[in-house]
N, C-alpha and C positions, 0 to 999 in steps of 0.2 A: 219515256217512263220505263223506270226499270220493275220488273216483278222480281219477289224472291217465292221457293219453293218452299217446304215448311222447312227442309232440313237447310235451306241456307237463312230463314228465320231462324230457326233451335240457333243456331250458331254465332246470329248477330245478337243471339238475347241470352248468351252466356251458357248453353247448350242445355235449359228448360227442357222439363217435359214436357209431352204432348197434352196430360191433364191439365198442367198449370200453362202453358199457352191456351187450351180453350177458355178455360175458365174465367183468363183475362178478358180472353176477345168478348164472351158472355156479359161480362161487369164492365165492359164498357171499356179498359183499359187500355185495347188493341184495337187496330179495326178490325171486321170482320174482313175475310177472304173472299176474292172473286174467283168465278168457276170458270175456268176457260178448257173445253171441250170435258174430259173428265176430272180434272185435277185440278187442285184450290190454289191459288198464289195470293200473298200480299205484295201492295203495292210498296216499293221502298222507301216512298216519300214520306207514307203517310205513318208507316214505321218509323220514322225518323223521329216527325213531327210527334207522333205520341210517345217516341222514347224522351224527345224534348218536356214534353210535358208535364212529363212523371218527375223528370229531376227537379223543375222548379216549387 
């Protein structure tokens, strides 16, 4: 499983802001981020899967 950082998120999600990336992840849109040691990643899959989502 791959993780993205948020700035390789911004970029696979057409280079968002940081408000409107949270406020997805908030409403449900995104998944929420996992913490691993200090720092948030999402997991790539499940970005995919919810960008799948969103287009149907």
């Amino acid at each position: 499983m791959r993780y993205l950082t948020f700035r390789e998120l911004q970029a696979k999600l057409g280079n968002r802001g940081r408000t409107t990336i949270y406020r997805d992840v908030e409403a449900g849109r995104l998944p929420r981020p996992v913490k691993i040691g200090s720092r948030l990643y999402w997991a790539e899959a499940d970005i995919d899967a919810a960008i799948s989502a969103l287009e149907e």
